[in-house]
PDB file of the backbone (N, CA, C, O) and the ligand in Angstrom, with CONECT records:
HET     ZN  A 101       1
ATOM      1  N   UNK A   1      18.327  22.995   2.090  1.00  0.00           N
ATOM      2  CA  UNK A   1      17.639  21.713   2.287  1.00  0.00           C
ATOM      3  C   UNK A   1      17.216  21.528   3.745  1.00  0.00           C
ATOM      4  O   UNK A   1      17.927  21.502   4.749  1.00  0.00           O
ATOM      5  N   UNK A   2      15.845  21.402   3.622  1.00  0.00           N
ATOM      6  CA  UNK A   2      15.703  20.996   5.245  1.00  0.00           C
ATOM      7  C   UNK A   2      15.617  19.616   5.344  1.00  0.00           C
ATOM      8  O   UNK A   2      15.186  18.805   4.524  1.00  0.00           O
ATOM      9  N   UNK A   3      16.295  19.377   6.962  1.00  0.00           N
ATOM     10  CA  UNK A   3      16.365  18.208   7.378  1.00  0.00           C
ATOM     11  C   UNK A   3      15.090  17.376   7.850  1.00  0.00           C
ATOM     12  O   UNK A   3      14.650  17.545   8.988  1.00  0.00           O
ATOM     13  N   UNK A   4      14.416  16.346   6.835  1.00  0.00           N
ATOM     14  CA  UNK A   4      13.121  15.197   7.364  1.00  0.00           C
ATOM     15  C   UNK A   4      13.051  14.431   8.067  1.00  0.00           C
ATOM     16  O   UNK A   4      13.387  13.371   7.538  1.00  0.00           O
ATOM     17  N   UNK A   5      12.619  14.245   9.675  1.00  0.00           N
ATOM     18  CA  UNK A   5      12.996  12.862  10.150  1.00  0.00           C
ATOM     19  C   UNK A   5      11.644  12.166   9.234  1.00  0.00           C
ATOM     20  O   UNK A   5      10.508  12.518   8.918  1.00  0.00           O
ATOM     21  N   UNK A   6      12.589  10.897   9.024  1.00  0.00           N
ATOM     22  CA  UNK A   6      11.527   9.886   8.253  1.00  0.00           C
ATOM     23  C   UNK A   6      11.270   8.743   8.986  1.00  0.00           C
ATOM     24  O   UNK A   6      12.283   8.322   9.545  1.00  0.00           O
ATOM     25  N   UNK A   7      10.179   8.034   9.196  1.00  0.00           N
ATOM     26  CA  UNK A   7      10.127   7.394  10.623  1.00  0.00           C
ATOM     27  C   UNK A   7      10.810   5.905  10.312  1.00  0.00           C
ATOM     28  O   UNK A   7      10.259   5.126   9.535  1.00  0.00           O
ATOM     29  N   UNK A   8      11.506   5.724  10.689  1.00  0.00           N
ATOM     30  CA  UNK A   8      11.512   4.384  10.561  1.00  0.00           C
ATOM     31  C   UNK A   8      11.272   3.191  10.827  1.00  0.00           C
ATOM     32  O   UNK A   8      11.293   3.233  12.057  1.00  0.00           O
ATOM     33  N   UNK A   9      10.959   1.666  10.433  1.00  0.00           N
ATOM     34  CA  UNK A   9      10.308   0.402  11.142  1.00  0.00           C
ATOM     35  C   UNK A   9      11.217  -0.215  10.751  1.00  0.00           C
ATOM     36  O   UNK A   9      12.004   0.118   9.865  1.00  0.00           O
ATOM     37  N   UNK A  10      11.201  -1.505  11.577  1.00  0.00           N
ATOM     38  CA  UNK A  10      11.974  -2.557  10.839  1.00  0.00           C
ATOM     39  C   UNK A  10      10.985  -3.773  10.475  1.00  0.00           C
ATOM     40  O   UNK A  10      10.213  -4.333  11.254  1.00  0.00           O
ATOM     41  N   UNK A  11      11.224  -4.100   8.862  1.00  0.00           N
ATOM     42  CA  UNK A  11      10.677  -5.309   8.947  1.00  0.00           C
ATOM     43  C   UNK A  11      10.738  -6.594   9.349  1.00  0.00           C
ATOM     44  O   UNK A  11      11.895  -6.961   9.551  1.00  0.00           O
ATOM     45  N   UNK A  12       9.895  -7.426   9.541  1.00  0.00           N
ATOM     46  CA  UNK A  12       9.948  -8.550  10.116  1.00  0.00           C
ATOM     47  C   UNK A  12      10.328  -9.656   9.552  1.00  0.00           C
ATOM     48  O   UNK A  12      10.335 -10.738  10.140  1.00  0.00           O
ATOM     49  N   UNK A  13      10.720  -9.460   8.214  1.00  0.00           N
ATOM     50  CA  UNK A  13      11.108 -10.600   7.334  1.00  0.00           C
ATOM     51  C   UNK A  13      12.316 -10.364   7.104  1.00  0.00           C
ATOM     52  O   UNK A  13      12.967 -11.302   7.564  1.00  0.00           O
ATOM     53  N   UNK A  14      13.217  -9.324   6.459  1.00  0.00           N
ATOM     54  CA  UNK A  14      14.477  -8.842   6.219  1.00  0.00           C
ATOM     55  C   UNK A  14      15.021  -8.458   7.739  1.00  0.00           C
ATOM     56  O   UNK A  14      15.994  -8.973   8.290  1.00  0.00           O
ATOM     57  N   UNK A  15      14.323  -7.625   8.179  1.00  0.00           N
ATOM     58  CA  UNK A  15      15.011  -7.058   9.655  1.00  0.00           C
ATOM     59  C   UNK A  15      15.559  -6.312   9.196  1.00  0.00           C
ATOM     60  O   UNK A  15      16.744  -6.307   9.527  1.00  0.00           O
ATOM     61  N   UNK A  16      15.130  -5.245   8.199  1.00  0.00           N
ATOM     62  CA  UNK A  16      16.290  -3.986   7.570  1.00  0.00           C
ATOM     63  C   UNK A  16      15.070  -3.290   8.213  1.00  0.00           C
ATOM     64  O   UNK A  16      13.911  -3.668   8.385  1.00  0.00           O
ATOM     65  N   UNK A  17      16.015  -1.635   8.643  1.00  0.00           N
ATOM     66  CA  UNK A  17      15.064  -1.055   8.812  1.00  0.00           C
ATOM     67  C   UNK A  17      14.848   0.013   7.678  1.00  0.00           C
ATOM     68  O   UNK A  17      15.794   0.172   6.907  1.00  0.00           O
ATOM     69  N   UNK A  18      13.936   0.615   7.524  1.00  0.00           N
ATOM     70  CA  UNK A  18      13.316   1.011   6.196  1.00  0.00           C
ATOM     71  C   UNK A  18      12.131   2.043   6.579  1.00  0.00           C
ATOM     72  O   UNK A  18      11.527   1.971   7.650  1.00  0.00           O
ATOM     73  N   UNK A  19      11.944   2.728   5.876  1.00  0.00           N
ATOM     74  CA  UNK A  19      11.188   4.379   6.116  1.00  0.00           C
ATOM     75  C   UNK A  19       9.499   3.847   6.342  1.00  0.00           C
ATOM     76  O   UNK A  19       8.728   3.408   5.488  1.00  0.00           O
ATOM     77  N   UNK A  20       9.299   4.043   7.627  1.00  0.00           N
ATOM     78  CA  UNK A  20       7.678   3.541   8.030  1.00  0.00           C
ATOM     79  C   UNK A  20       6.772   3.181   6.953  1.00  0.00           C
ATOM     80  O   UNK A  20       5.975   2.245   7.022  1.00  0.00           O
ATOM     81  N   UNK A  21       6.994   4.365   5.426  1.00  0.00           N
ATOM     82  CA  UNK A  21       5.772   4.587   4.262  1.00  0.00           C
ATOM     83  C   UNK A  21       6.005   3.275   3.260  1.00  0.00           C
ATOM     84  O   UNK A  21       5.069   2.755   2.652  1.00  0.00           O
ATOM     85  N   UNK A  22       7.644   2.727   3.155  1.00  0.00           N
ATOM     86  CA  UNK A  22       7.585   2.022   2.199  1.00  0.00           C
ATOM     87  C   UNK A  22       7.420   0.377   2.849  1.00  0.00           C
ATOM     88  O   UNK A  22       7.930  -0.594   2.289  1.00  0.00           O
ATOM     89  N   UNK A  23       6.551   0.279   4.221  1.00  0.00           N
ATOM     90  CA  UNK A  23       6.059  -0.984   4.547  1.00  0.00           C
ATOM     91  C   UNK A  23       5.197  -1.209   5.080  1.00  0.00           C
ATOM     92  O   UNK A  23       4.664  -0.516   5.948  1.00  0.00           O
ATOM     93  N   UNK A  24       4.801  -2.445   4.593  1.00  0.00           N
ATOM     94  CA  UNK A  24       2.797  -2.290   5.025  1.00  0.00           C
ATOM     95  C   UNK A  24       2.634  -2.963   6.903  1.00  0.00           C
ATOM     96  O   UNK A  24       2.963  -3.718   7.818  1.00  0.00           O
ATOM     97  N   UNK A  25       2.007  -2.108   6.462  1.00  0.00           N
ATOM     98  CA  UNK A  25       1.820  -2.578   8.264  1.00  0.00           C
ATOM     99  C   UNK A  25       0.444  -3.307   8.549  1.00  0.00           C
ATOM    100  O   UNK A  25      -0.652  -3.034   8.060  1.00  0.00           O
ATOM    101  N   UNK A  26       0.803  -4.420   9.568  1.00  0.00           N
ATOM    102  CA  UNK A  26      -0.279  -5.829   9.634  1.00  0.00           C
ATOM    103  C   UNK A  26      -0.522  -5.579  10.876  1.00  0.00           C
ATOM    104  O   UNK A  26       0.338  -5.393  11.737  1.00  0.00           O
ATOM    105  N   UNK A  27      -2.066  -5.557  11.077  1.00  0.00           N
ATOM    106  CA  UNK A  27      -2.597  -5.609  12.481  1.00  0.00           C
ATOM    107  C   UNK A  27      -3.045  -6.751  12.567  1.00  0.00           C
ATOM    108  O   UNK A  27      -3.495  -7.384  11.613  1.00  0.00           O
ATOM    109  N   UNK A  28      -2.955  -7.249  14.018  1.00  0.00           N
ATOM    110  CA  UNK A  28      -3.284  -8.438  14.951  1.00  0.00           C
ATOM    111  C   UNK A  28      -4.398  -8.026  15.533  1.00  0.00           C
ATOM    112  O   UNK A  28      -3.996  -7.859  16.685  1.00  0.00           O
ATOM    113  N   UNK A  29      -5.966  -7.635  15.536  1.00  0.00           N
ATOM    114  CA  UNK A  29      -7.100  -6.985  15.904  1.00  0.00           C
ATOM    115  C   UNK A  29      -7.371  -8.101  17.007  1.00  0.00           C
ATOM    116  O   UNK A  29      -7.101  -9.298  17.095  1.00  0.00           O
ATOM    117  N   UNK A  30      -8.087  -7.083  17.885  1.00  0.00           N
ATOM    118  CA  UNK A  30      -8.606  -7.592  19.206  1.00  0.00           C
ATOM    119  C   UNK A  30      -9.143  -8.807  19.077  1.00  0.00           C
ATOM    120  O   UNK A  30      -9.109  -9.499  20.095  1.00  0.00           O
ATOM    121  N   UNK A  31      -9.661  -9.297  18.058  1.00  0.00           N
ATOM    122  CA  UNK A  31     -10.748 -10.537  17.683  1.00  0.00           C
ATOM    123  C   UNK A  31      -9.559 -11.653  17.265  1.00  0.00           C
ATOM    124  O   UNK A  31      -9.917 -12.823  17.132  1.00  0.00           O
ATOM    125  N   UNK A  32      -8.198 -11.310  17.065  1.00  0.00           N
ATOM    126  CA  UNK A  32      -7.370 -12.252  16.675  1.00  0.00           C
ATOM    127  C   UNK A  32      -6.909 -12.326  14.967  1.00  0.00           C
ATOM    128  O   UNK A  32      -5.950 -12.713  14.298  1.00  0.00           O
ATOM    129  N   UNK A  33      -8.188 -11.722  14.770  1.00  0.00           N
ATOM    130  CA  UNK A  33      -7.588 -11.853  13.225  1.00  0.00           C
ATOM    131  C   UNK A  33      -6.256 -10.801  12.943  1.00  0.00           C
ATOM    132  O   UNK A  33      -5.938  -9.858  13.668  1.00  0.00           O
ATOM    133  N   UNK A  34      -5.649 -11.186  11.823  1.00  0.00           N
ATOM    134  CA  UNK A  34      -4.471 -10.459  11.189  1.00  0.00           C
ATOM    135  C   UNK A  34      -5.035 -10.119   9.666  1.00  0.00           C
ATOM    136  O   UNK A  34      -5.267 -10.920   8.760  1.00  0.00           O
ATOM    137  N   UNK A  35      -5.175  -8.746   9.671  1.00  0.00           N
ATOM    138  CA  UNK A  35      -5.371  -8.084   8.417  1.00  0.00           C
ATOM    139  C   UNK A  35      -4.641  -6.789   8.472  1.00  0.00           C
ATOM    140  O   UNK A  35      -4.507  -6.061   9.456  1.00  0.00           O
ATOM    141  N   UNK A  36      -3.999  -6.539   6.751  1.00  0.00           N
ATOM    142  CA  UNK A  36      -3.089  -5.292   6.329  1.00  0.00           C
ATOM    143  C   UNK A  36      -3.963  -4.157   6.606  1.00  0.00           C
ATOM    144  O   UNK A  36      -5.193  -4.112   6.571  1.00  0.00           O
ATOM    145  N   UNK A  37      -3.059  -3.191   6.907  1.00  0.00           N
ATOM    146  CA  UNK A  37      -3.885  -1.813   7.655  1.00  0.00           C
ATOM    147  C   UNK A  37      -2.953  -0.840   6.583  1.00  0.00           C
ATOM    148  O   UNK A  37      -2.342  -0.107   7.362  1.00  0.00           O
ATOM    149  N   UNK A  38      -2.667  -0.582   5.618  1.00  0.00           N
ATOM    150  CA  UNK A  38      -2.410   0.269   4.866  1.00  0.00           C
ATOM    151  C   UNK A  38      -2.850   1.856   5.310  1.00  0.00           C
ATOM    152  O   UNK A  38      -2.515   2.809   4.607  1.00  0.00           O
ATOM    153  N   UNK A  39      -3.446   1.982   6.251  1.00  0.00           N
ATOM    154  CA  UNK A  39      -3.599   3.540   6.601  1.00  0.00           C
ATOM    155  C   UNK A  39      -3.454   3.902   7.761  1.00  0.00           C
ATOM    156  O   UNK A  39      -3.746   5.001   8.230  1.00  0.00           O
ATOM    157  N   UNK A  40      -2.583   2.193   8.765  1.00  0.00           N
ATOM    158  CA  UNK A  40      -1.969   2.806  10.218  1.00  0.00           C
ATOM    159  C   UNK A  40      -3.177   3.195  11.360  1.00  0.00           C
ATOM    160  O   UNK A  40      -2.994   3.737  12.451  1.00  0.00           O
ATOM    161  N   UNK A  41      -4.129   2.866  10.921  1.00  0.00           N
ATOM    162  CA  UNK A  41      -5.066   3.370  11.994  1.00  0.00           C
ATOM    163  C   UNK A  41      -5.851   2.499  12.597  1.00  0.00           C
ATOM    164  O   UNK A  41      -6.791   2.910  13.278  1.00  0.00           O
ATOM    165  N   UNK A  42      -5.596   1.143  12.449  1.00  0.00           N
ATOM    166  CA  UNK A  42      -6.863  -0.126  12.907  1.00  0.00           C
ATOM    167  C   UNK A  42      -6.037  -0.232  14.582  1.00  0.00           C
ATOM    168  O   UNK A  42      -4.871  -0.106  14.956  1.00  0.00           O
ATOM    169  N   UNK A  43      -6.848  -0.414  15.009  1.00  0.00           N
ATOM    170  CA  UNK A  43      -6.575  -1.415  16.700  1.00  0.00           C
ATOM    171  C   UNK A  43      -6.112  -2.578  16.457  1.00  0.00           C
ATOM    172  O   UNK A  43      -6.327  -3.446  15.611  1.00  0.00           O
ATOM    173  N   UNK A  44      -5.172  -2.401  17.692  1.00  0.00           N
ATOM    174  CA  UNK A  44      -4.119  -3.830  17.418  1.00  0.00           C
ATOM    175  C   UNK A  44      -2.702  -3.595  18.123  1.00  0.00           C
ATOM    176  O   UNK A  44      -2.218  -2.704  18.822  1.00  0.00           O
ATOM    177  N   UNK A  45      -2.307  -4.706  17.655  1.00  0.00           N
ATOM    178  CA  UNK A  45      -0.573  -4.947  17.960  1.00  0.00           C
ATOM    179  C   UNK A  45      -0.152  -4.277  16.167  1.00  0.00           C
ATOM    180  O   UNK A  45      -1.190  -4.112  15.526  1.00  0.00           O
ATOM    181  N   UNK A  46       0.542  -4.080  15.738  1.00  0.00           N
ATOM    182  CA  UNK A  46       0.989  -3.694  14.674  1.00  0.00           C
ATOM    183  C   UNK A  46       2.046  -4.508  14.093  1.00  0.00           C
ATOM    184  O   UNK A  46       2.928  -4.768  14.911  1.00  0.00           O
ATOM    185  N   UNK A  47       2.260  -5.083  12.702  1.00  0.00           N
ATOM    186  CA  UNK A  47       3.955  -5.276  12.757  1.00  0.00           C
ATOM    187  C   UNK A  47       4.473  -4.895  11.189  1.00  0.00           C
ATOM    188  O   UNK A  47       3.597  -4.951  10.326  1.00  0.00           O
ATOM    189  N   UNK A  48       5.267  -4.672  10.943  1.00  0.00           N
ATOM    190  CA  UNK A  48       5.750  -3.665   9.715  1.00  0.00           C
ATOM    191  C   UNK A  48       6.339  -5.027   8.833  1.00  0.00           C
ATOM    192  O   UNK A  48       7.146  -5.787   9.369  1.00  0.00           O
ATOM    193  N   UNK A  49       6.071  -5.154   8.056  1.00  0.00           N
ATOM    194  CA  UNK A  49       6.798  -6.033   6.268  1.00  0.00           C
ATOM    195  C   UNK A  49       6.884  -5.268   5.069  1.00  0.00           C
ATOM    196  O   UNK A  49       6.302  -4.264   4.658  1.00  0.00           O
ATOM    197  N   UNK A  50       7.853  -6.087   4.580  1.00  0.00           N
ATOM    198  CA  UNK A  50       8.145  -5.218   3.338  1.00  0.00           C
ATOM    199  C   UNK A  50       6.815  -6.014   2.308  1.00  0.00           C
ATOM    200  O   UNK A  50       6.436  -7.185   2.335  1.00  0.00           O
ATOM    201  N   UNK A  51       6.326  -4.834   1.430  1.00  0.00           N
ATOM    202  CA  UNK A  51       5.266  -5.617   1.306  1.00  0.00           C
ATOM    203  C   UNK A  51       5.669  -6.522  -0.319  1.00  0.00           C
ATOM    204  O   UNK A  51       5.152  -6.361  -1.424  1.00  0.00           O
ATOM    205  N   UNK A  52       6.836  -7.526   0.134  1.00  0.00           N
ATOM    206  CA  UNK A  52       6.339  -8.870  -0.955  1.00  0.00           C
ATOM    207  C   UNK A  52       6.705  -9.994  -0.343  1.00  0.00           C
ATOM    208  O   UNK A  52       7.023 -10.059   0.845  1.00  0.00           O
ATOM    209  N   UNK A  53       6.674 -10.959  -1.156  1.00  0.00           N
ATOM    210  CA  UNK A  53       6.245 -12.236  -0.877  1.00  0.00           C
ATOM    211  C   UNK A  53       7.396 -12.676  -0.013  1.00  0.00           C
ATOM    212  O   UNK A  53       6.913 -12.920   1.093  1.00  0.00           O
ATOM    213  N   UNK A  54       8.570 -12.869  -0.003  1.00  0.00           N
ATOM    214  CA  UNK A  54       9.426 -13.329   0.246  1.00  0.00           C
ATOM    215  C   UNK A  54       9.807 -12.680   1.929  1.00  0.00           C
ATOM    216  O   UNK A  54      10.363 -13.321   2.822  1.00  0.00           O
ATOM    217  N   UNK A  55       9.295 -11.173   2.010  1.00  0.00           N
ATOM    218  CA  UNK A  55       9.318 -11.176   3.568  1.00  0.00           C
ATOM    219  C   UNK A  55       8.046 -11.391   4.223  1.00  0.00           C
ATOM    220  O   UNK A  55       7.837 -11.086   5.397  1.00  0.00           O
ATOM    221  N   UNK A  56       7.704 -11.606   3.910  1.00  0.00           N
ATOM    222  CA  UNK A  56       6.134 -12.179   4.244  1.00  0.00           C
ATOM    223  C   UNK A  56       6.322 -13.621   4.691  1.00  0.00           C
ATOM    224  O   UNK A  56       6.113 -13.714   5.901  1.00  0.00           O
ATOM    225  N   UNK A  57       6.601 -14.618   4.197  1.00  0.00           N
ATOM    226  CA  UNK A  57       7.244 -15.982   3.780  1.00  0.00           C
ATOM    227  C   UNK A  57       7.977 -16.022   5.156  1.00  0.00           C
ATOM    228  O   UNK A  57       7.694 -16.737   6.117  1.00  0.00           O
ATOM    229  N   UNK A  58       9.041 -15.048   5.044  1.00  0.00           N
ATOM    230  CA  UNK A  58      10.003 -15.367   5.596  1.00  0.00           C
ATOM    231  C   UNK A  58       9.677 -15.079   7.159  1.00  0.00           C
ATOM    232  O   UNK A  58      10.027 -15.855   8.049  1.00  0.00           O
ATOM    233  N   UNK A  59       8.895 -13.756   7.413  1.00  0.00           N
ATOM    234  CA  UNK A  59       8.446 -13.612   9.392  1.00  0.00           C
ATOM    235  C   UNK A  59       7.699 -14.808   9.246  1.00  0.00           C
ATOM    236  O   UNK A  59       7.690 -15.461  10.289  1.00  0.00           O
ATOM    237  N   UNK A  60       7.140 -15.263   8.413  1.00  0.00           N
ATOM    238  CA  UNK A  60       5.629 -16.244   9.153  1.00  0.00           C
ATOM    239  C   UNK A  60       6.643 -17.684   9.258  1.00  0.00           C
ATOM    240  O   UNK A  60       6.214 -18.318  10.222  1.00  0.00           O
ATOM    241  N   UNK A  61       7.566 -18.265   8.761  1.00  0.00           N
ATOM    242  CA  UNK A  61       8.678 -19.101   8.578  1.00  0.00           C
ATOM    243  C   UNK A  61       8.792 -18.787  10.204  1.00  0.00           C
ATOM    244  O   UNK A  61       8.124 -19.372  11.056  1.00  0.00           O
ATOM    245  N   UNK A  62       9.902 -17.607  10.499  1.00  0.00           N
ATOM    246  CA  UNK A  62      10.347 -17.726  11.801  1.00  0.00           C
ATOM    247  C   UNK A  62      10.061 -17.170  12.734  1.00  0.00           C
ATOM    248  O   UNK A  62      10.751 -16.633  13.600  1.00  0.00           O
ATOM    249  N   UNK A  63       8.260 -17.340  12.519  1.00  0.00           N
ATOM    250  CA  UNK A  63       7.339 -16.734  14.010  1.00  0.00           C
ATOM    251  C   UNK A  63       7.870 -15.542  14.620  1.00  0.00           C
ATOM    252  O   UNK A  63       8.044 -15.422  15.833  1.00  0.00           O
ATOM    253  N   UNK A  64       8.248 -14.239  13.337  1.00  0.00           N
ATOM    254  CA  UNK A  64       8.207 -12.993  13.632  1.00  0.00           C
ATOM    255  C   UNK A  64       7.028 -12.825  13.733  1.00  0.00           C
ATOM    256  O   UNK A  64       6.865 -12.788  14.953  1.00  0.00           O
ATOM    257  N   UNK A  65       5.853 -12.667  13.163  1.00  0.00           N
ATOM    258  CA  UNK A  65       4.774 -12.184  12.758  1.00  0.00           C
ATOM    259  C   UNK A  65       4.154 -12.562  14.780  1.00  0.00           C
ATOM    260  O   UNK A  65       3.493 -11.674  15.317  1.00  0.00           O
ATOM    261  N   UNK A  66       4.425 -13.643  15.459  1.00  0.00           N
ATOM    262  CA  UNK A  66       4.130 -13.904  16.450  1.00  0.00           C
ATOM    263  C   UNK A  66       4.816 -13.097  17.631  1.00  0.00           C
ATOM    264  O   UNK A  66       4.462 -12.683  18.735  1.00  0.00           O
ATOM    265  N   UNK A  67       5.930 -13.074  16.891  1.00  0.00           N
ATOM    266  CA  UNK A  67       6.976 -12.487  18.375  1.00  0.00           C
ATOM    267  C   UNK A  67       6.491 -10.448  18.297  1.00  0.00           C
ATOM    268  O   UNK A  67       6.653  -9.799  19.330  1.00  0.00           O
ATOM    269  N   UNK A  68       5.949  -9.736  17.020  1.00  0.00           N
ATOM    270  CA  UNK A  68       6.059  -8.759  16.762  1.00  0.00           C
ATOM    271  C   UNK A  68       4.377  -8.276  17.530  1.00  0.00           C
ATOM    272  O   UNK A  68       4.130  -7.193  18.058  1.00  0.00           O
ATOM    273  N   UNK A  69       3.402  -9.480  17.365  1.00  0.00           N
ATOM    274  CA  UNK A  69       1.978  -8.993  17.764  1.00  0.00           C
ATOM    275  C   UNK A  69       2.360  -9.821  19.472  1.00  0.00           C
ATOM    276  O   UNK A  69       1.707  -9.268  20.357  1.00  0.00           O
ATOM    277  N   UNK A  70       3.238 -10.952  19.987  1.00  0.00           N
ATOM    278  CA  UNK A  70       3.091 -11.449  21.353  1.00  0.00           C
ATOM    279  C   UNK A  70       2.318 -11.894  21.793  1.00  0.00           C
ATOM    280  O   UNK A  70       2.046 -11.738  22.983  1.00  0.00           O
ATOM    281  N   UNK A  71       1.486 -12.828  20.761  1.00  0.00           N
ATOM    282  CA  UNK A  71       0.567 -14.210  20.677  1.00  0.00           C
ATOM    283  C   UNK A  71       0.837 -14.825  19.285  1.00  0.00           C
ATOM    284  O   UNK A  71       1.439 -14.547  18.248  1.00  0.00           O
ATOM    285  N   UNK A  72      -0.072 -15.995  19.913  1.00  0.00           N
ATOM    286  CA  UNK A  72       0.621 -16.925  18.602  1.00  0.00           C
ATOM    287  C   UNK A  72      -0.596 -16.532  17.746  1.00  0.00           C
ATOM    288  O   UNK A  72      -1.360 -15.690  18.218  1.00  0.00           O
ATOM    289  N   UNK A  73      -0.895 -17.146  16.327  1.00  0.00           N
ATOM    290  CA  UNK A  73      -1.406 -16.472  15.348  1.00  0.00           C
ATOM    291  C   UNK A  73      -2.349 -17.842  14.949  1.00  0.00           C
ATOM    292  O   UNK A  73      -1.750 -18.865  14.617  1.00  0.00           O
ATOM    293  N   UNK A  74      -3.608 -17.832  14.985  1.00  0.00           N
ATOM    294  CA  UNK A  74      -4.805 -18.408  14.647  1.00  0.00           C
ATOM    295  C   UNK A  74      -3.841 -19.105  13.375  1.00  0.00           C
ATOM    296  O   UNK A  74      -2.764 -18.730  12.912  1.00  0.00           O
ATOM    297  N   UNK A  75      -5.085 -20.782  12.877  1.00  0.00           N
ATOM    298  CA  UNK A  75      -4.580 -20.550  11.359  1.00  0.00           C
ATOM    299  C   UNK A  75      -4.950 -19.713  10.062  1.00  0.00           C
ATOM    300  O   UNK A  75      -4.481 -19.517   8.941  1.00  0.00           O
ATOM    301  N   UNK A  76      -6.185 -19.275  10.917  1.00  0.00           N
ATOM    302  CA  UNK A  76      -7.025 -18.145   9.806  1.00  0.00           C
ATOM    303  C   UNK A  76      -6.242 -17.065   9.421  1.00  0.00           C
ATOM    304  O   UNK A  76      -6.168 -16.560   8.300  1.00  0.00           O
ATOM    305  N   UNK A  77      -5.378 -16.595  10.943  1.00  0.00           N
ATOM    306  CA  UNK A  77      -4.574 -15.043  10.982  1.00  0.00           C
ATOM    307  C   UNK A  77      -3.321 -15.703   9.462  1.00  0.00           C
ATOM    308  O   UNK A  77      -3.072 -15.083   8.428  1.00  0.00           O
ATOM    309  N   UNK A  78      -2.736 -17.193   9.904  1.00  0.00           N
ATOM    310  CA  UNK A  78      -1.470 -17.249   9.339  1.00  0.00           C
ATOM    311  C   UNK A  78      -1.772 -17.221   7.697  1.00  0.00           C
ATOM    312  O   UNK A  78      -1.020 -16.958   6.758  1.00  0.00           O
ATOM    313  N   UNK A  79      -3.483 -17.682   7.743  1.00  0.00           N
ATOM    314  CA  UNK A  79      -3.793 -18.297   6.178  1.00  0.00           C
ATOM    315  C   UNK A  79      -3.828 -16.854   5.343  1.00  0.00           C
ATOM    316  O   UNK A  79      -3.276 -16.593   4.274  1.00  0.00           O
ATOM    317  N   UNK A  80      -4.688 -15.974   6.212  1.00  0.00           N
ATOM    318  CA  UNK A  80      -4.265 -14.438   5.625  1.00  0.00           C
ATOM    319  C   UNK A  80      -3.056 -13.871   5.602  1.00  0.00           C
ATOM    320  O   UNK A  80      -3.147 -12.757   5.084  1.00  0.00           O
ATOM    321  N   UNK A  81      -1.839 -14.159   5.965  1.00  0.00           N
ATOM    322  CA  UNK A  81      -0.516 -13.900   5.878  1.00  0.00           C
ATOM    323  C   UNK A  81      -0.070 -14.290   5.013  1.00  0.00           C
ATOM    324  O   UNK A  81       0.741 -13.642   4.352  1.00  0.00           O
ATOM    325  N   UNK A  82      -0.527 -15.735   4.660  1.00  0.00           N
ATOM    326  CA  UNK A  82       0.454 -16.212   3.280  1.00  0.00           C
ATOM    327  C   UNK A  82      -1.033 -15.772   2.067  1.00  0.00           C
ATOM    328  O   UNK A  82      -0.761 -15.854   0.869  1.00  0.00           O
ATOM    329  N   UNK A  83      -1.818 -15.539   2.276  1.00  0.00           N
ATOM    330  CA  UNK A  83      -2.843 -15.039   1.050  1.00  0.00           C
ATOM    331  C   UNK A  83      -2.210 -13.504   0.700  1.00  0.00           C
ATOM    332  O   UNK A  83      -2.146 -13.028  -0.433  1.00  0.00           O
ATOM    333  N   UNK A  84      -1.794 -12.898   1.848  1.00  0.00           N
ATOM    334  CA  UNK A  84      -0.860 -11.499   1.484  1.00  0.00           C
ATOM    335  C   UNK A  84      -0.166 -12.048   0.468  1.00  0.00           C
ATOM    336  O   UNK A  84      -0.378 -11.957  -0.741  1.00  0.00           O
ATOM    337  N   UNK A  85       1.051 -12.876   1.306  1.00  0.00           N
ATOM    338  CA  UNK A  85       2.117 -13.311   0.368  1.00  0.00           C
ATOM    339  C   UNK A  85       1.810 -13.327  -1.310  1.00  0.00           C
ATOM    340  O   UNK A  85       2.269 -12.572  -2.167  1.00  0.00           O
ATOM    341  N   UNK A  86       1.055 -14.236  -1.429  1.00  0.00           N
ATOM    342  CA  UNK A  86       0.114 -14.463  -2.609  1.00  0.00           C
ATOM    343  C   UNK A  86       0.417 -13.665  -3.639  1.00  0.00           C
ATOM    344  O   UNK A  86       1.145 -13.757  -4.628  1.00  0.00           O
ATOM    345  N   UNK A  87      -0.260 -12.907  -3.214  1.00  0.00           N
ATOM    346  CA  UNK A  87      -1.245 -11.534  -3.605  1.00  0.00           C
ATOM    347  C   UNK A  87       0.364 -10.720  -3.952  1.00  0.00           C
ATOM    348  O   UNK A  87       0.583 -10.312  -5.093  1.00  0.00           O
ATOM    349  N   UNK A  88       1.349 -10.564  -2.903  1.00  0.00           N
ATOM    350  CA  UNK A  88       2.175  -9.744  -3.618  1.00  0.00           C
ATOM    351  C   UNK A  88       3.433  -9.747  -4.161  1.00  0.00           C
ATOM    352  O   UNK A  88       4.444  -9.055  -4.035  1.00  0.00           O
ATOM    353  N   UNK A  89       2.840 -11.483  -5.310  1.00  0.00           N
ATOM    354  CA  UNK A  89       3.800 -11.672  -6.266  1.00  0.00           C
ATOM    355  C   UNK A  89       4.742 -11.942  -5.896  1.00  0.00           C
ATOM    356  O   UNK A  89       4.931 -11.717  -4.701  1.00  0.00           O
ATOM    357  N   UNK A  90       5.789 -12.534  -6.648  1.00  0.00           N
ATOM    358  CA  UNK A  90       7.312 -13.224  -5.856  1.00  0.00           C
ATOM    359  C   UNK A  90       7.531 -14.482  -5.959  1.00  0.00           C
ATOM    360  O   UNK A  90       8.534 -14.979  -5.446  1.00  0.00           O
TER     361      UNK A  90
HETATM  362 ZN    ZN A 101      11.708  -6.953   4.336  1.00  0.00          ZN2+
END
C-alpha cells in the first residue's frame, strides 16, 4: 500500500478538518462577489465548506465566511451564500 498525502481543509462551518476533495470551495473574487469554485481555480481569497446547508448556515451565522476571505461580505456575496445553502438541501 502506498502512502497518499490527502490535502486537507478545514471547514468553516463544522471546523472539522476533512480531505480538500470532499469540500466545496467559495471564492471571494476581486469584484467582491462570493461564488462556489468547484474546480479550485478562480481568483480570490478561498474558503472551504462542507457542501450542505447546515455548514453553510452555520460560517455565515458566525462571520467565518468573513474572517476566512478578511473582508466583510456584500449582501449580494451573503445572499449567494445562503442561495448555496438552499440549493444544498438540509
Ligand atoms: Zn462542515
Amino acid at each position: 500500500m502506498k502512502e497518499k498525502k490527502i490535502p486537507m481543509r478545514m471547514c468553516v462551518g463544522c471546523r472539522e478538518m476533512k480531505p480538500k476533495k470532499t469540500l466545496l470551495r467559495v471564492v471571494h473574487g476581486p469584484d467582491g462577489t462570493v461564488s462556489p469554485d468547484p474546480t479550485g481555480r478562480k481568483p480570490g481569497r478561498g474558503a472551504y465548506v462542507c457542501p450542505n446547508a447546515e455548514c453553510i448556515r452555520t460560517a455565515l451565522k458566525h462571520k467565518q465566511f468573513e474572517r476566512a476571505f478578511e473582508c466583510a461580505l456584500s449582501d449580494e456575496a451573503r445572499q449567494s451564500l445562503s442561495a448555496l445553502a438552499d440549493k444544498g438541501g438540509g
